[in-house]
Structures are given as structure tokens and as C-alpha cells.
C-alpha positions in Angstrom: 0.0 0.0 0.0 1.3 3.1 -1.0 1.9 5.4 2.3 -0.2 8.6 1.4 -2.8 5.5 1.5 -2.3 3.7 4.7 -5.5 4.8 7.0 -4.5 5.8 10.7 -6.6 5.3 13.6 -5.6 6.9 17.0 -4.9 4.1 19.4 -7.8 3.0 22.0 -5.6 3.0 25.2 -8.5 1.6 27.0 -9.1 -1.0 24.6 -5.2 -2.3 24.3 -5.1 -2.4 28.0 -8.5 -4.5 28.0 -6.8 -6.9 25.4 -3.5 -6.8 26.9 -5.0 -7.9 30.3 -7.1 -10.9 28.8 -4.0 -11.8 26.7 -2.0 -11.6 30.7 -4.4 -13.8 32.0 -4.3 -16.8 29.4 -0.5 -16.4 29.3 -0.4 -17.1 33.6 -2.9 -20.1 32.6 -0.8 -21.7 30.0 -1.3 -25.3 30.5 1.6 -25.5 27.8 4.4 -24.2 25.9 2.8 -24.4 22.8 -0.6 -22.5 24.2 1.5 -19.9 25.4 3.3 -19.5 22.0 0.0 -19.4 20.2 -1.1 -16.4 22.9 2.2 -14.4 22.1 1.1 -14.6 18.3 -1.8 -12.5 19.5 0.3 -9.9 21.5 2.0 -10.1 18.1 -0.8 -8.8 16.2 -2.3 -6.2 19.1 1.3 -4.3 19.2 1.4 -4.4 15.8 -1.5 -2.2 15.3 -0.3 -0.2 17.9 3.2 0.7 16.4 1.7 0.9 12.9 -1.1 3.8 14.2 1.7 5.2 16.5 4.4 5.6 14.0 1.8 6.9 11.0 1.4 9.3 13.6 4.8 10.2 14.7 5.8 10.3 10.3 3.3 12.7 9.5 3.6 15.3 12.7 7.6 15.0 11.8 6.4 15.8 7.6 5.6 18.9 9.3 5.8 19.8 12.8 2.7 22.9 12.3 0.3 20.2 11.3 -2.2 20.9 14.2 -4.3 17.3 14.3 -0.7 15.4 13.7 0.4 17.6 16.7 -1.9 16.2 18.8 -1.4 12.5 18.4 2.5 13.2 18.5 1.1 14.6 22.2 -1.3 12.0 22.6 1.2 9.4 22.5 4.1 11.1 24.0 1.2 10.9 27.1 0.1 7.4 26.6 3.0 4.8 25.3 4.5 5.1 29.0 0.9 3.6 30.0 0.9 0.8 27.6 4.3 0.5 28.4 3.7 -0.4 32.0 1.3 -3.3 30.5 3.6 -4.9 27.7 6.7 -4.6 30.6 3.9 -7.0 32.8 3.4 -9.3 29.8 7.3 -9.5 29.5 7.9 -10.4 33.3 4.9 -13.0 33.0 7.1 -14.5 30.0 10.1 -14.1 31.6 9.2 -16.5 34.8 6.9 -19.0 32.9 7.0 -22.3 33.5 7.4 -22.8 30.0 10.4 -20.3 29.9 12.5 -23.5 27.9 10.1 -24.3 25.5 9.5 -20.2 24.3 13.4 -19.7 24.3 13.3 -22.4 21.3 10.6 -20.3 20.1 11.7 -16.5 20.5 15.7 -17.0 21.1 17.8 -16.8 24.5 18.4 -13.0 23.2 14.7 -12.6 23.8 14.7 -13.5 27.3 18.5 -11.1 28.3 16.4 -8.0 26.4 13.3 -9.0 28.6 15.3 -9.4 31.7 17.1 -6.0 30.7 13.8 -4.0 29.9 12.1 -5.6 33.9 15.5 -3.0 35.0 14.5 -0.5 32.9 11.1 0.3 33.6 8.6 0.1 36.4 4.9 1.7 36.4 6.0 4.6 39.4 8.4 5.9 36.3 4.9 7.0 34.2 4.7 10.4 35.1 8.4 11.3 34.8 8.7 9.3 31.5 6.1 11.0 30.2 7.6 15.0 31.9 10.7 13.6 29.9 8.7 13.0 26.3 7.1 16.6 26.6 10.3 18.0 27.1 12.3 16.1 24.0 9.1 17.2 21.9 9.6 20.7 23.1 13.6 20.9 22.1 12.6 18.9 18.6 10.3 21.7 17.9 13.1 24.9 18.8 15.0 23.0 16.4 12.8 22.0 13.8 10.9 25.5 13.0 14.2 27.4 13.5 14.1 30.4 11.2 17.4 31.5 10.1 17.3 34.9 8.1 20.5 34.8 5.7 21.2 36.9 2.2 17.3 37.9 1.8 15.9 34.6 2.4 14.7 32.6 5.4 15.9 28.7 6.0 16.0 26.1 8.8 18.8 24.5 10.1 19.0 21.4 7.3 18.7 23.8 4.4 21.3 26.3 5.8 24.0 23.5 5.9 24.8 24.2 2.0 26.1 27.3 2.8 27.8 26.5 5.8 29.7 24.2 3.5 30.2 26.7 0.9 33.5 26.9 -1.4 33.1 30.9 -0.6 34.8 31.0 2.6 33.2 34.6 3.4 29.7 32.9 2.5 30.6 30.0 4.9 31.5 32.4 7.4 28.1 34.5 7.7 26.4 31.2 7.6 27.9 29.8 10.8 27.5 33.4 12.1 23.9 33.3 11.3 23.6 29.7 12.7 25.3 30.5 16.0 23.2 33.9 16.3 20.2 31.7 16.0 21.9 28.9 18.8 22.6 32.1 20.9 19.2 33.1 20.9 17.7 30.2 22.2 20.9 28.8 24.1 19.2 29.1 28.0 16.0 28.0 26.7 18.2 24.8 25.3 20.1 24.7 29.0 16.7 24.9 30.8 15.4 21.5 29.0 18.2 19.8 29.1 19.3 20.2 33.1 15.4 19.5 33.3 16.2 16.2 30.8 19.2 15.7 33.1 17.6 15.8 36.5 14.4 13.9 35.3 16.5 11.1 34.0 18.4 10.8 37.2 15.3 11.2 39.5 14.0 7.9 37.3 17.5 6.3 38.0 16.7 6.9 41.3 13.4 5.5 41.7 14.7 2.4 40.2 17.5 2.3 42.5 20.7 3.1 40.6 23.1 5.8 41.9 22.5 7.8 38.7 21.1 7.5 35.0 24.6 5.8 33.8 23.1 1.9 34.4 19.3 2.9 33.4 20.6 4.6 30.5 22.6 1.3 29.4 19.1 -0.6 29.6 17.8 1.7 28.0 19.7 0.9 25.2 19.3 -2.5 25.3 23.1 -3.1 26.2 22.8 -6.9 26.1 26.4 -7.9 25.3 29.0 -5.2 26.8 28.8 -2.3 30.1 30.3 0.7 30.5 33.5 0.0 31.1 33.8 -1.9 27.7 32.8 1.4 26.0 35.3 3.6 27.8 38.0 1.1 27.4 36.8 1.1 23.6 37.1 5.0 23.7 40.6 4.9 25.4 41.8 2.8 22.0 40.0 5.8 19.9 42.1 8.6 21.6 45.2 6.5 21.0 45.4 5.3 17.5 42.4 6.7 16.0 42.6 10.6 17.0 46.3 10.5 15.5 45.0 8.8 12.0 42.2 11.6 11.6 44.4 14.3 12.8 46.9 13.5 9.6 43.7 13.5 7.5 42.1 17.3 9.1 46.3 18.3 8.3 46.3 16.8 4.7 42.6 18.5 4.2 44.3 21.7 5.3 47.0 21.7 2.6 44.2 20.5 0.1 41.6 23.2 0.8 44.5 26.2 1.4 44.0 27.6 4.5 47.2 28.3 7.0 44.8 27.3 10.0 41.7 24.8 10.5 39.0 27.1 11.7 35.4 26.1 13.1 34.1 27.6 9.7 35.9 25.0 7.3 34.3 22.1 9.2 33.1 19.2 6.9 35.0 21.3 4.0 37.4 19.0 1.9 37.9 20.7 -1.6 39.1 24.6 -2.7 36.1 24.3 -5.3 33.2 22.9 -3.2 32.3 19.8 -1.5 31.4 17.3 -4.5 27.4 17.7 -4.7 24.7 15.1 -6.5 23.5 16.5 -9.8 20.4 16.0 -10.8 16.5 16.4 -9.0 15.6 14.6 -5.8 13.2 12.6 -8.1 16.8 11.7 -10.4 19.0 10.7 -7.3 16.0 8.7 -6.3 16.0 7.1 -10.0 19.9 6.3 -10.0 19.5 4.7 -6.0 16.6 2.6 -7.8 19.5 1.4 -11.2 22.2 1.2 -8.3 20.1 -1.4 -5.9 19.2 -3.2 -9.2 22.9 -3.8 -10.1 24.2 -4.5 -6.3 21.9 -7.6 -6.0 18.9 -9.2 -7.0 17.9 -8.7 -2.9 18.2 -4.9 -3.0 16.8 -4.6 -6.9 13.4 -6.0 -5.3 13.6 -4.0 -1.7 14.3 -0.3 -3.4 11.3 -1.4 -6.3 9.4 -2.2 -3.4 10.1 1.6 -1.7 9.6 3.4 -5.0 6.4 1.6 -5.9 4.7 2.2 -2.0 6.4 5.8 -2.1 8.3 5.0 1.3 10.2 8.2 0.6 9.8 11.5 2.0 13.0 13.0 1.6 12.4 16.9 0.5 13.6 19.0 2.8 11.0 21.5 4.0 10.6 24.8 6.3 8.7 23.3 8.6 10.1 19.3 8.9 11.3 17.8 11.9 15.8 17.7 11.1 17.6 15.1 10.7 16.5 11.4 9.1 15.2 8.2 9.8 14.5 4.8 8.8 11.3 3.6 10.5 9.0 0.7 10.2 5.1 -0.3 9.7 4.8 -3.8 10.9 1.0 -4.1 9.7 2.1 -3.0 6.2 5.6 -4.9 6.6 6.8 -2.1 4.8 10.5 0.4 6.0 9.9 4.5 5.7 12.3 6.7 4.6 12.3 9.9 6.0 15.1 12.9 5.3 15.9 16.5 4.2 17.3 17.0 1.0 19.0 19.8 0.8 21.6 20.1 -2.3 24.8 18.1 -0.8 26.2 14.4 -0.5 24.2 14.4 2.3 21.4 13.7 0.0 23.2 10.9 -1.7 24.1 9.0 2.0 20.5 9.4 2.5 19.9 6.6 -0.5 22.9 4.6 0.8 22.8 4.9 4.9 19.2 4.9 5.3 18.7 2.2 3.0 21.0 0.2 4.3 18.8 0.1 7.7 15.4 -0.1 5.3 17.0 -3.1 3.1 17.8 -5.3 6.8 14.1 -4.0 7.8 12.9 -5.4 4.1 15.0 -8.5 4.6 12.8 -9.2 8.1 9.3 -8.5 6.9 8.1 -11.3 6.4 9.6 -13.2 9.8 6.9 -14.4 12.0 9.1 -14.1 15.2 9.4 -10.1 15.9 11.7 -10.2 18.6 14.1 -11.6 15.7 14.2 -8.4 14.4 14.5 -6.0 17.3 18.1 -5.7 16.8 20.5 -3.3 19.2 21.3 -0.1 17.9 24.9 -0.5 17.0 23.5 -3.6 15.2 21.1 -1.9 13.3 24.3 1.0 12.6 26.3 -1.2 10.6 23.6 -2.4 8.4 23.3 1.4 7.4 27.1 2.3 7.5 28.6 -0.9 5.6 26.0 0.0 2.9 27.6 3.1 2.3 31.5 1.3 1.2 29.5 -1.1 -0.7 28.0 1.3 -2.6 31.0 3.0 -3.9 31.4 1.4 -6.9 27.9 3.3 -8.2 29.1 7.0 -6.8 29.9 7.7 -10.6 26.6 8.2 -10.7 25.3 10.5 -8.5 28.6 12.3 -8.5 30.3 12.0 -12.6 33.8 13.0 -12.4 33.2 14.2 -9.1 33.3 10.7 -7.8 36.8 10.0 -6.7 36.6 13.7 -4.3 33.2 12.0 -2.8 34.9 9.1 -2.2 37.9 10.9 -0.5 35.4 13.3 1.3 33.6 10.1 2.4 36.2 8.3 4.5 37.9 11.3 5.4 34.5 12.0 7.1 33.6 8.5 8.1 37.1 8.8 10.2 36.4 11.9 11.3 33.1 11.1 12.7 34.8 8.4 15.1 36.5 10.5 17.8 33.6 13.2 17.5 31.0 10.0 18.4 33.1 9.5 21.7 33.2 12.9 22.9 29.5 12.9 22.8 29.2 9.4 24.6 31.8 10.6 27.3 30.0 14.3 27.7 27.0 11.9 28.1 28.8 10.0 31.0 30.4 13.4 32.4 27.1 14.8 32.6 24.9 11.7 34.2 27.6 10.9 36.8 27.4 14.6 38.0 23.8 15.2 37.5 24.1 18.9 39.6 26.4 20.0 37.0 25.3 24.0 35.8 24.9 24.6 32.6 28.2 26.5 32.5 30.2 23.6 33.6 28.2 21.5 30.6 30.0 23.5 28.5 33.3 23.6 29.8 33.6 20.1 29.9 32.6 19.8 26.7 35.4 22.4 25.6 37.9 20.0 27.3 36.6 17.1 25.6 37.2 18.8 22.5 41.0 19.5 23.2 41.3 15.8 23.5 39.1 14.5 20.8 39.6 17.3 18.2 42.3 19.4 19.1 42.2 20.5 15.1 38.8 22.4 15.8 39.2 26.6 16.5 35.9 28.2 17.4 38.0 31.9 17.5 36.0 33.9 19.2 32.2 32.7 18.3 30.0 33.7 21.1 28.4 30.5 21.0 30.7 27.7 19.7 34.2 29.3 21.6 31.8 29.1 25.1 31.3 25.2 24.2 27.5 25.1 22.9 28.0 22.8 19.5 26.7 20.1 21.4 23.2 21.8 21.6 22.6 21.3 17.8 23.1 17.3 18.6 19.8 16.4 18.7 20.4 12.4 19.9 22.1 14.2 23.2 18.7 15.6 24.3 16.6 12.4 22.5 18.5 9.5 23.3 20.7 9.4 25.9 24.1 6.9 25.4 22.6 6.3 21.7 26.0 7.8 20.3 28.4 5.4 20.7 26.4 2.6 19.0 27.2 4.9 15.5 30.9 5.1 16.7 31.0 1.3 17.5 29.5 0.6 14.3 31.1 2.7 11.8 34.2 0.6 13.1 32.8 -2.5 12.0 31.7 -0.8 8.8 35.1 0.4 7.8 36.6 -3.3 8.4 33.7 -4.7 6.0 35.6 -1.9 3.8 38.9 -3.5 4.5 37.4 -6.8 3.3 35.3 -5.8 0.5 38.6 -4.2 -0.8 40.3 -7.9 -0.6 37.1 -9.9 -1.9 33.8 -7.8 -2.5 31.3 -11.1 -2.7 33.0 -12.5 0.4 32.5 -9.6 2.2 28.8 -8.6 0.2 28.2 -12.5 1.0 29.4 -11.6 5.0 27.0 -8.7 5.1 23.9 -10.5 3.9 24.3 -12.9 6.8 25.0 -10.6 9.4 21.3 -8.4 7.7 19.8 -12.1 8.2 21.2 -13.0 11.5 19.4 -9.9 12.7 19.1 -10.3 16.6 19.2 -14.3 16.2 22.3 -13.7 17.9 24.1 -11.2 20.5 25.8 -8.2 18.7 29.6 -9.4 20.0 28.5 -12.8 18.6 27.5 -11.9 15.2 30.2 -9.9 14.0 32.5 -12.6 14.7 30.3 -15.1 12.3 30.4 -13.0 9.5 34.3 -12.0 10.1 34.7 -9.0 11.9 36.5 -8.3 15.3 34.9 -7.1 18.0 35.8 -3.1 18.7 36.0 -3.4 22.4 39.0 -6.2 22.0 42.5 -4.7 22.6 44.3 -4.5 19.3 41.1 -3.8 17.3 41.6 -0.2 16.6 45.4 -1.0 16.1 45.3 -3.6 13.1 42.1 -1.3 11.6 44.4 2.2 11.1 46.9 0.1 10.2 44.5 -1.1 7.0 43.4 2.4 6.6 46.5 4.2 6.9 48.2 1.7 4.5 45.1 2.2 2.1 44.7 6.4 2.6 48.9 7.8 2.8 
């Protein structure tokens, strides 16, 4: 069904609950393994209509943000998914200490059970009204950000659209569009401090109620960390800062010689080239048509997914005045169908959106038609390298998007990719800073997010920007107010995305071969187990980091 088509119904809380309670009841009364199987087939189909209705909802309030009746369902279920939340965590725990426990782990996988046992941490019914203080206030931030209007030469844009200029080849045109960015960050910087050091405290106060000393462990729930803890991560991060901050700060000093400048300054950020950045030519509607001959020559698996998008229109990818930022690849289970949504806006950007975010929707494809859901609720850094591995192994088709421009894309690609790796951990270890000192002021936020920059990229000079020099840049990162300890999964797998690089550079079907399995595998398996079936180390091993700038470096000097 094509998605301008698919009807939406706004969810009967009362009426899941009812159904939810009767489906409770016969899953205590079991008399056997297989009756309880058959009754999770019906939670199946009742949360199914639930996240279909929920995220029509949340797709077309995020189209555009000013649509009053969207509006209201985005509110509606920012209010009510805590509530039904309370009742599918109940249904979990009566899972979870069945008699027939054995008999649905043949069923549903032993993964099934460690996320159930992680989400009984995570959640309990006294956390309702905080959870749902703590949606209002993420809403609230989404919508500074999103209807942001930035005046610049004559013309008003948001924050996605004024990203072209902030790129510029013009360095004075790159320089009053940062200026006009950070006036517009200035401008709404305390209103930004007051939600988040609300964010902050509410998180803590839930951490609290649950028992932990601080957000930290109910965070790592959160995420579903089923295979690795915190210290794994910063022992990950410590590997980063030694061999992987040296390898990108050779690559910021050979993009210095390249674009001319005698100094890096905050205003040649994600610059690479004297004459521009290599941008797509061609409409949206042409980049869509070459993704479509690109997927149809990669395999006969992602010919029939990206047919499968076109044909249902699972695109909305024009940037607009009044869209939510940023992109996404979500998913209708009742329709079995991945949505695509993203802002266009006249740089690469536009072309990663038909590579990154369809590497998420082709894994999503892959899964529709699997009976056992909890086989495809993968872990987010899971879920990352679907997206970033698709990028390398669509290289070969760059031509094009990008004509002769295609060996500076590729250049400005993994010089970014590598960039992108130390700038991930300083947002997951500002994230830790900040949750182990909950009482932090605002003021302090920012300092230590100016310290984490001298370590993490010491190439970066804000000069004397009121808002950048004073350490704000992290207010424009939107997963930092959204999804707390989210970060690192990108980090962890762009890592495992640039060894699949390494590999498809020695053998492209072994390692297009290695891929497919690892889409398939899905959450079959934990994370640090499935990477080493399809030939990858694990990032959090010693050595890791070593062996992959070694590759790289060999490959990139």
C-alpha cells in the first residue's frame, strides 16, 4: 500500500489495555508451551497495530511539525506509550518467569529473554509520570530545532537547508552562515540549557526510583546493552584517543593543505575541496531514480527492496521549512513495509541518505516477512552497521550521482567517516560526564565539553564565536537531548563498517556474502556474537583499533 494510502486510527488505550489484560491472563494459565506461543502470536498482532497507528502518527507530525491534528497525536502518545508501556513490561515479566520459559526460548531465542530481563531493569509503572515530563520536554527541544528560522542573504531557512552554505566553497559565504547559525543557537541557548538540566535531572530522578546511583546503568538498559557495560565502552574509547585521533588528525592536516588555509577554523568544518564539496546533480526525483539502477545492479535482494520503496512511495526525503531535522529509517509492521524519511538539501548528504538509510530499510525489508518479531528487534549499533557498511558497498555506483566528481566524494567520504569516530566519543563521554554529575550547571556542561574537544579534536578553533568558543556545538546534537548513550552505538559501528571496507577491498562477494548474513542474523544472535560469524573483530577487543588504522592508513597515505 502506498503510504499517502495507509489509514491511521488513533490508538484506544483503553481497549489495548483491556486486550492486553485478557492476553496476561491466558499467558499465567498456560497449561503448555505451545498455548503460550499461540497467545504471544496475539500480543504479536495487538502491538502491531499499535506501532503501525503510532508511527503513521509520529511520520506525519515529523512531515511537518505545524500540522495541528498530527500535533496532537505526537502529544497524545508522548502521554500514553509510557501507560501501555507499564502493560507490555507486565506481559514480559509474566514471560520471563513462565513455567514454560525453555520451551518459548526455542521459540523466541535466549536474546529474547536477556532484552526482557534488561527491559524488567529499565522500567517500572512509578516511572509514568516522569517518563512521560521527559517526552514533553524532547518534543519541546525537537520543535526549537525544527521550525528554527534563520534569516540569511534575503531569504529565510531552517537548520538542514542552511547546511549548503555553511559548507560553501566561498569562505566569506561559509562564514556569515555559521555566524547566522550561532546567532540563532545564541538566541535560544538558555531555553536549550533549561530542558536539558530539566532532561538531566528527570533522568536521574528515574535512575533513582529504580535504584541506581545515577542514570549511567538505566541509561545502558535503555539501550538495550545486552552484550557489553560501560566499562567496555570507555576502554573502547581509550583505544579511539590512542590510534584513531592521530590517523584523523593526519587526514584534518592533509585537508588543510588541500583546501589552502594556513589554520583549521570552526568555519571550514566538513569542508574538503578549494572548489566545493562534490554535490549530486540531478533532481531529488533523479538521485531517487539512480539509488533505484544502483540497488538493481548491487543484488537481485536490493533490486526487489528499493522497487518495493519506490512503488509504495516509502520516501519523504524533501527538505521543507517546517520538517522535523535530521532522518530516519522507520517501520510499519502491519504493512511490513520500511519508511524513509530525510531532508534533502543540495549536498552528499542527499546521496548518504539513499545509501545509509537504506542500508537500515534493506535489513528492515529483509525481516518483513519473519513471523518471530523479537528476531528483528536488533540493538542499535547492530542496526548501525547495516546502514554504514552500505555506504563502502556502494562505492562502486558513486559515478553516478557524482560524474567525475566521484573520486573527491569518495575521499570526502572516509575522510568523514574517520572523522566522525572520535567526534561519536566525545559525545558518549560528555553523556557520562554529565549523568555521573547530575548537579552539573549549565556553565560547567559546557566547559567540559570544551575540554573534551581539546582531546578528541584538538584540530577544531571556534576563535572567538560567542556561542561555539563558550562550548554550545553540542546543543545542535539532537540524539544528546533524545536518546541518551545512543551515540556510541554509530561510533562502534562505523568501526565495523570500515573493516567490511577493508574486506570488501580484498574480496567484494566475500564480504557482500558476509553482510547478507550478518542483515539475516538480525538479533538471532548477540551483537559481539554476530560480528564474529560473518568476520569481523569485536571493537571493544585490545588490538582492534590498532590492526584497523593500520588497513586504513596503508590504504589512505
Amino acid at each position: 500500500m502506498r503510504f499517502s494510502e495507509m489509514p491511521y486510527e488513533r490508538v484506544n488505550v483503553k481497549e489495548v489495555e483491556k486486550k492486553l489484560q485478557d492476553i496476561m491472563e491466558r499467558a499465567k494459565n498456560a497449561s503448555s508451551g505451545e498455548e503460550l506461543f499461540e497467545i504471544h502470536r496475539e500480543y504479536y498482532r495487538l502491538m502491531g497495530d499499535v506501532e503501525t497507528n503510532a508511527t503513521l502518527a509520529s511520520i506525519r507530525h515529523d512531515v511537518d511539525t505545524t500540522d495541528a491534528f498530527y500535533e496532537k497525536e505526537h502529544d497524545f502518545y508522548d502521554e500514553n506509550m509510557p501507560v501501555l508501556q507499564n502493560f507490555v513490561n507486565e506481559y514480559m515479566k509474566i514471560l520471563f518467569q513462565s513455567p514454560y520459559r525453555e520451551y518459548m526460548e526455542t521459540k523466541i531465542g535466549k536474546v529474547a529473554f536477556k532484552n526482557i530481563e534488561i527491559s524488567l531493569k529499565s522500567f517500572d509503572e512509578k516511572l509514568i509520570p516522569l517518563m512521560q515530563e521527559e517526552n514533553a520536554l524532547v518534543s519541546r527541544y525537537n520543535k526549537i530545532t525544527a521550525t528554527a528560522e534563520i534569516p540569511f542573504e534575503g531569504e529565510i531557512y531552517n537548520l538542514s537547508l542552511m547546511r549548503r552554505f555553511q559548507t560553501s566553497p566561498d569562505r566569506d559565504v561559509r562564514r556569515r552562515a555559521w555566524k547566522a547559525v550561532s546567532e540563532y543557537f545564541q538566541s535560544v541557548t538558555g531555553e536549550l540549557d533549561e530542558i536539558y538540566d530539566k532532561l538531566v535531572k528527570n533522568r536521574t530522578e528515574q535512575a533513582r526510583q529504580m535504584g541506581y546511583e545515577n542514570y549511567v546503568e538505566l541509561g545502558y538498559y535503555r539501550m538495550n546493552r545486552n552484550c557489553y557495560d560501560k566499562d567496555m565502552v570507555a576502554n573502547f574509547r581509550e583505544q579511539v584517543k590512542e590510534y584513531f585521533v592521530p590517523f584523523v588528525n593526519r587526514l584534518h592536516e592533509r585537508r588543510r593543505e588541500r583546501i589552502g588555509v594556513d589554520k583549521l577554523s570552526y568555519i571550514d568544518h566538513e569542508v574538503y575541496f578549494t572548489d566545493g564539496n562534490p554535490a549530486p546533480f540531478g533532481t531529488p526525483e533523479e538521485i531517487l531514480q539512480a539509488g533505484q539502477k544502483m540497488y538493481s545492479e548491487l543484488s537481485p535482494q536490493t533490486k526487489e527492496f528499493f522497487d518495493f520503496m519506490k512503488e509504495n512511495d516509502l520516501f519523504d526525503v524533501l527538505g521543507r521549512k517546517t520538517k522535523k531535522q535530521g532522518g530516519y529509517m522507520t517501520y510499519l509492521p502491519n504493512y511490513k513495509s520500511p519508511f524513509i524519511f530525510a531532508n534533502f538539501n543540495g549536498t552528499s548528504g542527499d546521496v548518504d541518505v539513499i545509501t545509509h538509510e537504506c542500508g537500515h530499510a534493506f535489513q528492515g525489508y529483509l525481516m518483513r516477512d519473519e513471523e518471530i518479531r523479537e528476531f528483528a528487534d536488533i540493538t542499535m549499533e547492530t542496526a548501525e552497521i547495516h546502514s554504514m557498511s552500505m555506504e563502502y558497498f556502494t562505492y562502486g555506483w558513486m559515478e553516478m550521482f557524482f560524474g567525475d566528481q566521484k573520486d573527491k566524494y569518495l575521499t570526502m567520504h572516509l575522510e568523514d567517516s574517520s572523522a566522525f569516530v572520535p567526534y561519536g566519543c566525545m559525545v558518549d563521554e560528555f553523556q557520562h560526564i554529565v549523568y555521573e554529575n547530575p548537579d552539573m550547571t549549565p556553565e560547567e556542561r559546557k566547559q567540559a565539553w570544551m575540554k573534551l574537544e581539546a582531546v578528541y579534536r584538538p584540530h577544531m578553533d571556534y576563535e572567538d564565536d560567542p556561542f561555539y568558543s563558550k562550548g554550545g556545538f553540542w546543543q545542535k546534537q539532537l540524539h544528546i537531548f533524545n536518546y541518551p548513550f545512543y551515540y556510541i552505538d554509530y561510533v562502534i559501528a562505523s568501526v565495523c563498517a570500515m573493516q567490511f571496507k577493508v574486506m570488501m577491498d580484498e574480496d567484494f562477494k566475500a564480504a557482500w556474502d558476509n553482510y547478507y548474513k550478518l542483515c539475516k542474523l538480525s538479533a538471532k544472535k548477540f551483537f559481539t556474537e554476530s560480528i564474529k560469524e560473518v568476520g569481523l573483530k569485536s571493537p571493544f577487543e585490545d588490538g582492534c583499533m590498532k590492526e584497523l588504522v593500520e588497513k586504513l592508513s596503508a590504504k589512505t597515505f
